[in-house]
N, C-alpha and C positions, 0 to 999 in steps of 0.2 A: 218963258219957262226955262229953268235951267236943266240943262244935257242929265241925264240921266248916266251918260258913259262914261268912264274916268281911263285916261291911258296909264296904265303902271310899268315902267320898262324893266327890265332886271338889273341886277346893279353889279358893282365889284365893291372888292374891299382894295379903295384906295393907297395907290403906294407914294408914302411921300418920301423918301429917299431920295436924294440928287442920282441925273443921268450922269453917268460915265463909263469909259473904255468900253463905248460899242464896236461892236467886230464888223469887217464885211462877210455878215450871214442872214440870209434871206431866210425865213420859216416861215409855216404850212402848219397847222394843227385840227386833226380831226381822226374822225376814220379812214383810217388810209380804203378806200374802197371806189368803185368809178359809174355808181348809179346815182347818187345825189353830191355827193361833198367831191366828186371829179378830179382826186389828187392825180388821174391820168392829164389831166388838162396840165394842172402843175408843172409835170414830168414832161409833157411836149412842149410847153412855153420855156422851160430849163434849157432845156435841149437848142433853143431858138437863140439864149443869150449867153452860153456858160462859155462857149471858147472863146467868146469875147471880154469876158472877165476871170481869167482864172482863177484869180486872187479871192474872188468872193467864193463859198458856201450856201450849198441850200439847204435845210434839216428839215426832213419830214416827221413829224412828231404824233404817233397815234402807234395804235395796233392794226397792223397789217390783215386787215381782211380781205383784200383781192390779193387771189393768190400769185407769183410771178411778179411782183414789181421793181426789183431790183433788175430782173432780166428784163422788161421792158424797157427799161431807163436805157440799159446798156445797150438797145437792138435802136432805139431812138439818136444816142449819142447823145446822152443827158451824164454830163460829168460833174464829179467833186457834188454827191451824193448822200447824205446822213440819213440813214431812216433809223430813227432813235428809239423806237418801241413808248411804250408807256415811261413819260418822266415828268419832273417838276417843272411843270411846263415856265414857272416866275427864272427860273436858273437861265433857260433860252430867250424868254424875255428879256432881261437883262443884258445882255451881249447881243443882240440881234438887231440888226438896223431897219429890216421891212420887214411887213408882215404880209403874207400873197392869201387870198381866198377865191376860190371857183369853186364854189356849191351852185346847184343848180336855183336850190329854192335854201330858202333859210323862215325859222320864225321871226329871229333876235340876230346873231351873229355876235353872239359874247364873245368870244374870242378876239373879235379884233378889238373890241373896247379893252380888253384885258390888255393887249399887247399895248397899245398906245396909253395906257396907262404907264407902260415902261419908255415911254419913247420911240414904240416901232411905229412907221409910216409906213399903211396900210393903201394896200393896192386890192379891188373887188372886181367882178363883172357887178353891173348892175343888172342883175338879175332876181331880185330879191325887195318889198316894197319895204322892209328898214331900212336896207339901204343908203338913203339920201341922207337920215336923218343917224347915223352912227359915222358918215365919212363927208364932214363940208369939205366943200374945193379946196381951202386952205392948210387943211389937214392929211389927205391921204388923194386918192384917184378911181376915179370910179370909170369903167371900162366898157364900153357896146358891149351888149351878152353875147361871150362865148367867142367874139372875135381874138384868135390868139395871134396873131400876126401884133395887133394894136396892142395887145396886153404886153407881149415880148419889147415893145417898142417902148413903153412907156417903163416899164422897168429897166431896158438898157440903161436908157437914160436917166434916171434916178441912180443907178448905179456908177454911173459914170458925174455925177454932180455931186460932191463931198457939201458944197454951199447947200444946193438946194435941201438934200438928208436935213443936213442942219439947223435948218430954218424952219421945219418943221415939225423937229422933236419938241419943243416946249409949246405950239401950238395943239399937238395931239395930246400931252399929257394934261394941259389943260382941259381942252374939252372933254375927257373921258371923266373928268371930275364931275360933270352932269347928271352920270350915272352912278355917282357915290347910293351905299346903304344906306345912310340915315335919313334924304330924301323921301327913296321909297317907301322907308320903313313908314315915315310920317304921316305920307299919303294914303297907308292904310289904316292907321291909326284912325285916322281922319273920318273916312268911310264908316268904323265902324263905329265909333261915338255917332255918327250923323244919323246910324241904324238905328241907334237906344232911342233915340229921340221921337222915330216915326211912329 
């Protein structure tokens, strides 16, 4: 007997555009806030690798709803700091070379599909059961939950490897093509011809 279940993921609107003139700038996107999407976690793994790369950038990208975060960063020593308010988030895709996520819990985690849609290599805790299935080994790094030491350590070093960055920007924006529209769109399609029938 066939599943009765059908998995439908959400999708993006694929960019097909050539990668070029990525920047050294790491980005963050969500609710800036520190009960679920933990951009404090962010802001102390910052903290952990930024005097060791000056040259890079990190943009926090959302609206500020925990209040004091700027002053936090500063009391941390978390430097070369953008919290960018609400913007077109495909603009910092485009020029951003990682893409960092510490949510406690997530449904989906579009965001990081969106980014590696542009070429960002996508750094997560695994803490989230998409997860596995939005970051192969080949493509981004998935992190022990909540260990910042480990997460700090694995983005110096992506930081500090121009080859490695590189080698997996067209691996990321391929797989992110998985989660194209038309797919989805298909799959419900599908469904519900399959309903007229019963």
């Amino acid at each position: 007997q066939s599943s009765k279940v059908i998995a439908i993921s959400n999708f993006i609107s694929v960019n097909d555009r050539p990668i070029s003139n990525k920047e050294k700038l790491v980005i963050w996107c969500g609710r800036l806030e520190t009960n679920n999407k933990r951009v404090d976690l962010m802001i102390d793994i910052w903290a952990r690798v930024c005097k060791e790369h000056p040259e890079w950038q990190l943009a926090l990208m959302g609206l500020e709803e925990a209040k004091g975060l700027p002053e936090y960063a500063q009391s941390v020593g978390a430097e070369n700091i953008e919290f960018t308010g609400l913007v077109k988030a495909e603009e910092y895709y485009q020029k951003a070379s990682i893409i960092c996520h510490t949510s406690l819990s997530e449904s989906f985690g579009l965001v990081l599909v969106e980014a590696m849609n542009y070429g960002c290599v996508p750094i997560a805790f695994d803490s989230f059961p998409a997860c596995k299935d939005l970051i192969p080994s080949d493509c981004g790094y998935l992190i022990s939950a909540f260990d910042k030491k480990q997460y700090a350590e694995v983005l110096s070093n992506l930081m500090n490897s121009q080859g490695e960055l590189q080698s997996r920007v067209p691996k990321c924006k391929e797989y992110s093509r998985k989660f194209n529209e038309e797919d989805s769109l298909n799959k419900w399609i599908k469904i519900i011809e399959n309903s007229k029938h019963k």
